[in-house]
Each structure stands twice: as structure tokens, then as C-alpha cells.
MIGUVEX-998370 format. One record per residue (C-alpha): residue number from 1; residue in one letter; x negated, y negated, z. Coordinates in steps of 0.05 Angstrom, whole numbers, plus 5000, padded with zeros to 4 digits. Last residue first. Example, Ala and Ser with C-alpha at 12.3 -4.5 7.8 and 13.67 -1.06 7.14 Angstrom:
SITE/k/r/east/north/up
SITE/2/s/4727/5021/5143
SITE/1/a/4754/5090/5156
This chain:
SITE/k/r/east/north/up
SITE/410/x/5891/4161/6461
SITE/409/x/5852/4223/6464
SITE/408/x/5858/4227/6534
SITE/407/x/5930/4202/6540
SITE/406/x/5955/4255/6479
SITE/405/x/5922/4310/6509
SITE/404/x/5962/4301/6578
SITE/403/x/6029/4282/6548
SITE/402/x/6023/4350/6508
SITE/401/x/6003/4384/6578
SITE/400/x/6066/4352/6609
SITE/399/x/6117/4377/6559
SITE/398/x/6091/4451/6564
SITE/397/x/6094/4430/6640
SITE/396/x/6161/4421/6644
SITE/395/x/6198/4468/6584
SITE/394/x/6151/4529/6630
SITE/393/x/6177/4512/6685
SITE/392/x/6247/4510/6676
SITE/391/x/6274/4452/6709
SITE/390/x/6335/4425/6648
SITE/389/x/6360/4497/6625
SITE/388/x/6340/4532/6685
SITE/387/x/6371/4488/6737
SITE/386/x/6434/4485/6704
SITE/385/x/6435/4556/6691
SITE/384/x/6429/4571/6768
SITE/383/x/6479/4522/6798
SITE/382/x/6534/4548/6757
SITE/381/x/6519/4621/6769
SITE/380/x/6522/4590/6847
SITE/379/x/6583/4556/6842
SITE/378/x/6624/4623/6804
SITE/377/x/6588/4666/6869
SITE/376/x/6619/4622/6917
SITE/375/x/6695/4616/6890
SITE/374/x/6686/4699/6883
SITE/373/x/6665/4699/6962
SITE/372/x/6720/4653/6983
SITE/371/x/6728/4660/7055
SITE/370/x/6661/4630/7081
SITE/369/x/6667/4581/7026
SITE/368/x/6728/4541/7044
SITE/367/x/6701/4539/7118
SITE/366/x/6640/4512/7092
SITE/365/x/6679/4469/7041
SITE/364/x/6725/4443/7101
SITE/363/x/6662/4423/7150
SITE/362/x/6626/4390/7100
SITE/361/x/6696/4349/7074
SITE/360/x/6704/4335/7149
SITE/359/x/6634/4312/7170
SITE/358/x/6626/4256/7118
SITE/357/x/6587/4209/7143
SITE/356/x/6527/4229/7093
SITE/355/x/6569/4225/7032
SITE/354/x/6584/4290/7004
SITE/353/x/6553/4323/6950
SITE/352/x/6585/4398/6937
SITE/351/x/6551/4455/6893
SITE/350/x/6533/4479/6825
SITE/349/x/6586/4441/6789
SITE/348/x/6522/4425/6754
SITE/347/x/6542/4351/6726
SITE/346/x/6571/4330/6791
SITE/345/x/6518/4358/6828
SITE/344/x/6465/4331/6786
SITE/343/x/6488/4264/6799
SITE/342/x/6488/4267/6872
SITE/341/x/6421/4287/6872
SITE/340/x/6403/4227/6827
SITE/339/x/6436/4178/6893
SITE/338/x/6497/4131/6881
SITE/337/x/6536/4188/6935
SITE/336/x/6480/4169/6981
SITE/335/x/6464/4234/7032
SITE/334/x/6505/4304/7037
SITE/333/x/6485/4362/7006
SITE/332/x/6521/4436/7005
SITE/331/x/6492/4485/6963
SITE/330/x/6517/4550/6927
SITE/329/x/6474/4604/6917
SITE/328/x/6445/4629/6853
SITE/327/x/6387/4624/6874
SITE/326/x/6357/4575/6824
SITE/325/x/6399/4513/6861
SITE/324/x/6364/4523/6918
SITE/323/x/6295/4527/6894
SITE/322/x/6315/4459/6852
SITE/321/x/6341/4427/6917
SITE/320/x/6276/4441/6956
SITE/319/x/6243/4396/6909
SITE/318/x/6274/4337/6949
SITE/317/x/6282/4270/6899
SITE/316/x/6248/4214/6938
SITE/315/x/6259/4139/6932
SITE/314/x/6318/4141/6898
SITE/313/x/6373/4130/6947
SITE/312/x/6350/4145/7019
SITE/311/x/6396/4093/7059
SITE/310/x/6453/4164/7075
SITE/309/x/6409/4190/7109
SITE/308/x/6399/4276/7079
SITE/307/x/6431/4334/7104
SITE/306/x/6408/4396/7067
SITE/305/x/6453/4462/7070
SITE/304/x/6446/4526/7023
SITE/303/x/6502/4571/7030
SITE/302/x/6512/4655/7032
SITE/301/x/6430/4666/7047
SITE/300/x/6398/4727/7016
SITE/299/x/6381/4692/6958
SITE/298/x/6335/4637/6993
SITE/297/x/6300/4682/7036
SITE/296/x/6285/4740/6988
SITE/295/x/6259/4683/6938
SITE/294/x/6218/4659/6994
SITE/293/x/6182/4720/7011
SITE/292/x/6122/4715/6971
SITE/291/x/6120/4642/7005
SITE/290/x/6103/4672/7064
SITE/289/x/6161/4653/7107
SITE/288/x/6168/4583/7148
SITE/287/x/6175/4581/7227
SITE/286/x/6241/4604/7250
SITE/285/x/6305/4568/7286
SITE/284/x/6372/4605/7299
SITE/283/x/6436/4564/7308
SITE/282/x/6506/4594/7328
SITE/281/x/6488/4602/7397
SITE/280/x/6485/4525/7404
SITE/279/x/6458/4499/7476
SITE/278/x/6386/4501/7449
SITE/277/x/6409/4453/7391
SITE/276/x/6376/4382/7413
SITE/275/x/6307/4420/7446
SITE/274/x/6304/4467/7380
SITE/273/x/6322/4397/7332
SITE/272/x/6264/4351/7376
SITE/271/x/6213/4406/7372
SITE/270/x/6220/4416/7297
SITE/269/x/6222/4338/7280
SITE/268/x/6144/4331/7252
SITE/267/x/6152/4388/7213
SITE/266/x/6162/4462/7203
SITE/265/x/6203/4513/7173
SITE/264/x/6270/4557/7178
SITE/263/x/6340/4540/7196
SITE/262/x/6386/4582/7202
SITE/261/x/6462/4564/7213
SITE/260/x/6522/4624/7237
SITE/259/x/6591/4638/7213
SITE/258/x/6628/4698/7237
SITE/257/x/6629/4675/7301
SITE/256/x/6667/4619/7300
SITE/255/x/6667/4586/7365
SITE/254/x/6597/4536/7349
SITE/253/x/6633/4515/7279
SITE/252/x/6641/4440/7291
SITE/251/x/6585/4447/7341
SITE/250/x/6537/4468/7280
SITE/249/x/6568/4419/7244
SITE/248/x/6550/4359/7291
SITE/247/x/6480/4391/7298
SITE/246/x/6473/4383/7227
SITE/245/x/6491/4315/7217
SITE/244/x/6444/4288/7276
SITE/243/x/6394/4332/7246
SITE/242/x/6398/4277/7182
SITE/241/x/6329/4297/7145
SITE/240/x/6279/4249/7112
SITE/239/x/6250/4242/7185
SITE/238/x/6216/4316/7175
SITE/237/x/6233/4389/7184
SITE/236/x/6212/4408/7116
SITE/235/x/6243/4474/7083
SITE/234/x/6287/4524/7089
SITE/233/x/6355/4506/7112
SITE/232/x/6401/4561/7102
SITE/231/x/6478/4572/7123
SITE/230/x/6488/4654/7135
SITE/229/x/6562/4674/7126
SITE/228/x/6558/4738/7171
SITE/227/x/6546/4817/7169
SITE/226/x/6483/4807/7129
SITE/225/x/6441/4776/7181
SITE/224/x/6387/4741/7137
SITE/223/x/6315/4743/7183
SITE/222/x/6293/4810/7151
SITE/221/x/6313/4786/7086
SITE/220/x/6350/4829/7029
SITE/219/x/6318/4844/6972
SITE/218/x/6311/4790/6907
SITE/217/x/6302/4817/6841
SITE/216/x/6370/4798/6805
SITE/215/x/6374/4736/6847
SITE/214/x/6312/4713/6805
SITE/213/x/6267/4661/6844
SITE/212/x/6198/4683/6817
SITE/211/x/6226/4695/6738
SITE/210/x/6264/4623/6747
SITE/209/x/6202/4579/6765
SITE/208/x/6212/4519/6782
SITE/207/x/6207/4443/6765
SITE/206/x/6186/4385/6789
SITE/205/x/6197/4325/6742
SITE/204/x/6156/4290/6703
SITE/203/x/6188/4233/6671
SITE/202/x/6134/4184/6643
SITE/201/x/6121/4106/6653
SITE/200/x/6074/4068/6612
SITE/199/x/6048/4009/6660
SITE/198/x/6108/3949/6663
SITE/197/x/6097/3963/6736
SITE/196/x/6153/3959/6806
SITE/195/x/6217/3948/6769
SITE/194/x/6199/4006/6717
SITE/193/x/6191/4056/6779
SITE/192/x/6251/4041/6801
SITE/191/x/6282/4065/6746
SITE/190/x/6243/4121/6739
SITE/189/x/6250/4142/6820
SITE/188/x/6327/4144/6788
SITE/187/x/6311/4191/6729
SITE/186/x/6267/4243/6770
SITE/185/x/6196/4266/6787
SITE/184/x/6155/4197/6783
SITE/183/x/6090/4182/6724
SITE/182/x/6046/4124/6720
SITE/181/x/6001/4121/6652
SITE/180/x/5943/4083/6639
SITE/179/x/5939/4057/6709
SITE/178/x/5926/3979/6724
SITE/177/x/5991/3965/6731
SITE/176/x/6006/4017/6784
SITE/175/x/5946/3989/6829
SITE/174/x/5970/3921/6826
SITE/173/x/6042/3937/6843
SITE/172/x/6022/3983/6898
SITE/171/x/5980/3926/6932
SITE/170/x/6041/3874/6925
SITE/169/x/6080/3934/6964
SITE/168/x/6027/3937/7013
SITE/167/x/6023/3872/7027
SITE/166/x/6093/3861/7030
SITE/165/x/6108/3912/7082
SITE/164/x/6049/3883/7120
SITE/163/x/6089/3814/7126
SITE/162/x/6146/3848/7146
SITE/161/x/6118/3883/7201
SITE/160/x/6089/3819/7228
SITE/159/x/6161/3795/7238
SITE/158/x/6219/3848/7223
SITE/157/x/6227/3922/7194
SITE/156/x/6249/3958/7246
SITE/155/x/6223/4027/7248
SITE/154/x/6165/4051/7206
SITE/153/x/6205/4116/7202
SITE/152/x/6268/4094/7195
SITE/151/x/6289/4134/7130
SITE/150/x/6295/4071/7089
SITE/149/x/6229/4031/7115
SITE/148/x/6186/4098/7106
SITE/147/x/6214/4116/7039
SITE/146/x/6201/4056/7009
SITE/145/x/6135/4045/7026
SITE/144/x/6116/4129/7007
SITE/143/x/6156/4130/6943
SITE/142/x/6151/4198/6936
SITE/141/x/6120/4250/6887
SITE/140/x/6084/4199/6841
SITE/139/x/6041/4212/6796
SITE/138/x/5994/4166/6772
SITE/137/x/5947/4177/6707
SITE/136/x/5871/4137/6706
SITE/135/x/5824/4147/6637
SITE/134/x/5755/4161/6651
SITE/133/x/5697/4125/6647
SITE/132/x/5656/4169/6691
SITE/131/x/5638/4117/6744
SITE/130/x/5696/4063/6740
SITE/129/x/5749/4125/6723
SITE/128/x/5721/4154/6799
SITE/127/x/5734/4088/6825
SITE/126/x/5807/4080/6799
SITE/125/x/5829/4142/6824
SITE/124/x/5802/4134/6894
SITE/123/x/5842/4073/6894
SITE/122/x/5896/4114/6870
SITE/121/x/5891/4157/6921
SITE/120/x/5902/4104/6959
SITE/119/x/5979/4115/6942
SITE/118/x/5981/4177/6987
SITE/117/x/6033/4204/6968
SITE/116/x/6022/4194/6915
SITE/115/x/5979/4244/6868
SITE/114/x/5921/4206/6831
SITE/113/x/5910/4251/6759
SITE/112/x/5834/4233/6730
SITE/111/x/5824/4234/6666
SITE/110/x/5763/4236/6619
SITE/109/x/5717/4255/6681
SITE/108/x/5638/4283/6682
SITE/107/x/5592/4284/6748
SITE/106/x/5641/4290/6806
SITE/105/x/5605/4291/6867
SITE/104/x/5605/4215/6870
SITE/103/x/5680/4222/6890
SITE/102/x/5667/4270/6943
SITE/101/x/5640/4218/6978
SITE/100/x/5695/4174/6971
SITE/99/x/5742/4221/7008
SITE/98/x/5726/4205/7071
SITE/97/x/5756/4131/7066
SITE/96/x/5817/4161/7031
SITE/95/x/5830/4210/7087
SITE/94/x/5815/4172/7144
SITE/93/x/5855/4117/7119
SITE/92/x/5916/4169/7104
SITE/91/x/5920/4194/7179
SITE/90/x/5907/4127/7207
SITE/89/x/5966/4105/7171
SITE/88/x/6008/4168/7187
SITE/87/x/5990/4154/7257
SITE/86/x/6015/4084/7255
SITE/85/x/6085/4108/7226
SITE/84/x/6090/4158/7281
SITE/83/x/6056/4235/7257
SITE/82/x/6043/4265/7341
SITE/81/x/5998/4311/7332
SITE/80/x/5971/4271/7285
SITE/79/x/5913/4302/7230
SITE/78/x/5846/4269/7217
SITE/77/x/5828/4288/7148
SITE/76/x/5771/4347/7139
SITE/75/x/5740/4325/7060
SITE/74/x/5754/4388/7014
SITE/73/x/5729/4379/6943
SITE/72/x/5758/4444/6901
SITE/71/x/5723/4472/6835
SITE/70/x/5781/4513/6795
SITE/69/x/5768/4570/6757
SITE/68/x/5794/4617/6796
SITE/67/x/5798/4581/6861
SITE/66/x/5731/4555/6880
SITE/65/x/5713/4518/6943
SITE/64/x/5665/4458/6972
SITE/63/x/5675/4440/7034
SITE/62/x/5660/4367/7075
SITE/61/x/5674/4358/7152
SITE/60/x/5649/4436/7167
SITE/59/x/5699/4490/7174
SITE/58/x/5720/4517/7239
SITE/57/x/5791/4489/7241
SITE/56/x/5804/4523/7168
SITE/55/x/5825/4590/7185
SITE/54/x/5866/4562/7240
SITE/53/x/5906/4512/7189
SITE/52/x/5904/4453/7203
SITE/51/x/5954/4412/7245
SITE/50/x/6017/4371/7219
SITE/49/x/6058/4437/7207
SITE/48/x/6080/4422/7137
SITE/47/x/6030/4409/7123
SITE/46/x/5962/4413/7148
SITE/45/x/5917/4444/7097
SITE/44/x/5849/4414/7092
SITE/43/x/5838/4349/7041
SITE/42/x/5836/4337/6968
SITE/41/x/5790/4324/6910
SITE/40/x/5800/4370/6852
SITE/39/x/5758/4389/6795
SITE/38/x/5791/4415/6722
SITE/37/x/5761/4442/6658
SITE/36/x/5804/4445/6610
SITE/35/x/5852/4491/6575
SITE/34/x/5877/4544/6623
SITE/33/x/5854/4499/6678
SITE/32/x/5915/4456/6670
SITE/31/x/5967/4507/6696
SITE/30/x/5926/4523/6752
SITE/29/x/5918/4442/6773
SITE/28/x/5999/4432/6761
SITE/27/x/6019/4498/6802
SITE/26/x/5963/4478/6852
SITE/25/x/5998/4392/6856
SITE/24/x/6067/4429/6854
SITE/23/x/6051/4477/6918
SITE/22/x/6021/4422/6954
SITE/21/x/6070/4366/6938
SITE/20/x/6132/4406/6971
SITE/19/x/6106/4477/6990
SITE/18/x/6054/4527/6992
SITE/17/x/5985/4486/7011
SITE/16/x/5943/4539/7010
SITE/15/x/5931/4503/6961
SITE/14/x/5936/4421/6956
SITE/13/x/5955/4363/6988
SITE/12/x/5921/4305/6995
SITE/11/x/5917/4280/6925
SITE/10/x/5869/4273/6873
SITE/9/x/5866/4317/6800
SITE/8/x/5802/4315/6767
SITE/7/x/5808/4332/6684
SITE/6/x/5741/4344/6644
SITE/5/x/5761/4351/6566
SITE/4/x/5738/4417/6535
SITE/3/x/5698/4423/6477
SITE/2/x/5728/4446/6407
SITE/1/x/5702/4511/6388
């Protein structure tokens, strides 16, 4: 029997983890483990609530766990209250510089997988290849640098600032050239991808799985009112996000009572959005389902809604979109009409991609919608087979685990 190759996957978030980069990064390590044998170096749940989890608070500085067959590193990060640009740099310091010990704990490697964000994982990467000889994949979720200067987050990018901001591009570009293989989740993050590294580059998208979100098995949700056109967010509640947009809409339709907007999950802008909307009646807010529930969620809901800045081109590609799109529900979108997300709306015809200024043409297809329930089901069939033919999960990762045996025998 042939032996099997030792595979350590690196990144901050990971089971219990249940959505964005956590769920993918356990659906990715679970999916691996069938064939090798696979470590993982991470840190305690936080996201997307920014605080760990209860069960963990009591847990010492450095745990050891096993899922299946699946040997976890834990290292306890330093998590913001409060997640400003500075605090996510403390936050992601902490975690790499804690993290090396768990590094030497690792005693045989032939690849090692460095999730970004963070991008020092790849540091981490890089010194856990030095020790076991191993080769060094990068996979990026998000653009981290990017992202932060075009969704505002670091704030104004001038003086000192700038300076940094080259820094720690100039260190991303050394890091991703040294890699073996550097990876991003859609066709634009490629393309910027190949400006940053002449490293082999790889399309791996997210993906999903259309046997867990199936409209055909999906009950009714306890928070879905039935008797109204429900609009959905479910998801992050982060600085990605226009809630400017949204509470414009929301007061667009706050004298319409057969339309009302729910918006479920966490994040660093939950407090802001429930202080900003309390005078809207037509706006419920709840913390995130189980994610057994999800599917329930997501196809009980008439329209799916995510507002994104209009500056955020193709440094992220939001995963919630592909959960979305499965339910056979239509979806609304707004951000940069040059954007991937805007491309595979016009290709899906699962769904309407507005530019992020444009209140009117949201607030006419919602309306539009509301009243046309055989115009809403033909989007959302449409939405659903275009998901499954090009994000089915198993066409993804059967792709990815061939990619996998050819870089460590390579």
C-alpha cells in the first residue's frame, strides 16, 4: 500500500468555525484526510463574533484536538473587542508569533497549505517547509492589503501610512514568489494575483454543496414570516458591507407592510446597523443559525440582498453569494459593475447587479419581485443550475486533490 503523504494546513480559522474561511478551510482539511494524513495549525474560534467562543474561554494558551482523523494545533489569539485596523494587526501578530511553537510540533510535512488571510501564515508556512522539507501552497481567500485600503478600513491612506502600505505589499510579493504554488477563489482575484507573483497560480474557487442546500428538502424557518416578501442577509456583518445602502432601502420601503428585511449574523458592524435601524419597523436583526439550519434559512427567504462598496473590485469574492445562488432564490447585489460578481450575474440571469449608487433600480426590482412570484421562481431555477454546474463541490475539490498530488510529487 502506497504510504501516505503528510499535508499541514495553516490559517486562523478553522472548525467550529461554520462560515466564510472557517467552514472552507474544515471542508478542505476533511476532504483531504480521506487520503493523507493531515495536521492543522490554527487558532480558537472567534469569528464571526470577534470573541471566543464560551466553550473555549477556559482552555489553556496552547490545545491539542482531534477531529476524526484530523490532529488540530490550537494557539489562544488575542481577540478585539473593538477589530480597528490596528487591532486587527495586533490580532494577527499575536497569532503568527504564537503560532511558531506549534510549528516545531509537527514532525513530518511534504506540503504545507498557508490560508490568507492572514498572509503571515505564510511565514509560518515557509518555516515549517525549512524544517520538514516540505513543499509550500498559498491560498488565498482575500486580499487582506487590498481589501483594507478599498473598503476603508485602514482609513486614509496618506503619509506614514503609505509607507507601511508598501512594506507590506513588497512583503506579500516576496512571500508569494517564493511559494510553489499560490492559489485565489475566483477569475478576477487571478488576475490580480498574476500582477503581484510570477509563482504558479491556480483557480480554486469556493464551492458548495447542492445535496445540503436543496430547496426540495428545505422546511420552513422559524425566523421566515411566511405571510410577507422576506429580504435575507445572512452572513458577515463586517466593513465589506454598504449598511448605508441598506438602511436607505429599508426606509424606501418602511410603509409597505407587506415587505419586510432580515438580517441575520454577526460582526464587527452589528451594533452600529441595530443602533442606525432601531427606528425601522420593517427590519428584524438575529444572531446567526446553526448551520444545520441554514439551508432552511436561505430557502425560506423570497430575495437574497448583499450591498457591497462600490471600490471592492476583485479583491474578495463573498462565498455567501454561492449559498445564495443554490437556493433557488433570487438575489439582488449591488457593488462595482467591472467586478467577477457582476459577471456571473449577467451570465446566470440568476439575479440583478446594480451599481452601488443605485437605489432606484434596487428599489424597482424589489418591488418588481414582491409581485411577480412566477418572474422570481424562473430567477432562482436560473441561479441554482448555474451554481451547480460551475461550484459543485464535488467538480472543486476532485480538481483540487489532483492539483494536490501532482505538487507533492512534482
Amino acid at each position: 500500500m502506497k504510504e501516505k503523504s503528510n499535508i499541514v494546513i495553516i490559517g486562523i480559522n478553522f472548525y467550529p468555525e461554520d462560515s466564510s474561511t472557517g467552514l472552507y478551510t474544515t471542508q478542505m482539511a476533511k476532504r483531504l484526510a480521506k487520503l493523507h494524513n493531515v495536521e492543522v495549525i490554527t487558532g480558537f474560534p472567534y469569528y464571526p463574533e470577534w470573541e471566543i467562543r464560551k466553550e473555549y474561554i477556559t482552555k489553556p494558551r496552547y490545545l491539542i484536538e482531534h477531529m476524526e482523523n484530523i490532529i488540530i494545533y490550537r494557539y489562544k489569539q488575542f481577540v478585539p473587542q473593538n477589530p480597528s485596523f490596528k487591532n486587527r494587526i495586533i490580532h494577527l501578530l499575536d497569532f503568527t508569533a504564537g503560532s511558531v511553537r506549534n510549528v516545531f510540533k509537527v514532525k513530518k510535512n511534504d506540503l504545507v497549505i498557508c490560508v490568507v488571510p492572514f498572509t503571515s501564515s505564510i511565514a509560518l508556512g515557509f518555516l515549517l517547509a525549512k524544517l520538514r522539507g516540505a513543499k509550500v501552497w498559498v491560498h488565498i481567500q482575500d486580499f487582506e492589503f487590498d481589501a483594507a485600503l478599498e473598503s476603508g478600513l485602514a482609513g486614509e491612506c496618506k503619509g506614514i501610512k503609505t509607507k507601511v502600505f508598501r512594506g507590506l505589499f513588497w512583503l506579500e510579493k516576496k512571500l508569494f514568489d517564493k511559494a510553489d504554488i499560490v492559489s485565489t477563489i475566483s477569475y478576477g482575484m487571478l488576475s490580480k494575483l498574476k500582477k503581484k507573483t510570477d509563482t504558479t497560480t491556480y483557480f480554486f474557487p469556493n464551492w458548495i454543496d447542492e445535496n445540503f442546500i436543496n430547496p426540495e428538502k428545505a422546511k420552513q424557518h422559524e425566523l421566515i414570516c411566511s405571510d410577507k416578501f422576506t429580504i435575507l442577509y445572512s452572513g458577515n456583518i463586517g466593513a465589506k458591507q454598504d449598511w448605508d445602502f441598506l438602511i436607505k432601502v429599508a426606509e424606501h420601503f418602511r410603509n409597505d407592510n407587506s415587505i419586510e428585511f432580515i438580517v441575520v449574523g454577526a460582526g464587527a458592524k452589528k451594533k452600529w446597523l441595530m443602533e442606525k435601524t432601531i427606528h425601522l419597523m420593517n427590519i428584524k436583526h438575529y444572531i446567526p443559525v446553526e448551520y444545520e439550519t441554514l439551508p432552511d434559512l436561505l430557502c425560506s427567504a423570497d430575495l437574497h440582498i448583499l450591498f457591497q462598496k462600490n471600490d471592492v473590485i476583485d479583491t474578495v469574492m463573498p462565498s455567501k453569494i454561492l449559498g445564495m445562488m443554490a437556493s433557488a432564490v433570487p438575489s439582488i447585489v449591488t457593488g462595482n459593475t467591472e467586478s467577477e460578481v457582476a459577471k456571473i450575474f449577467e451570465k446566470s440571469k440568476g439575479g440583478y447587479f446594480f451599481d452601488s449608487h443605485d437605489i432606484t433600480g434596487v428599489a424597482e426590482s424589489i418591488a418588481l419581485l414582491s409581485k411577480d412570484k412566477n418572474l422570481s421562481k424562473e430567477i432562482g431555477n436560473r441561479a441554482r443550475t448555474y451554481i451547480i454546474e460551475h461550484f459543485s463541490s464535488s467538480k472543486v475539490l476532485n480538481d483540487f486533490e489532483k492539483k494536490v498530488q501532482e505538487i507533492i510529487n512534482a
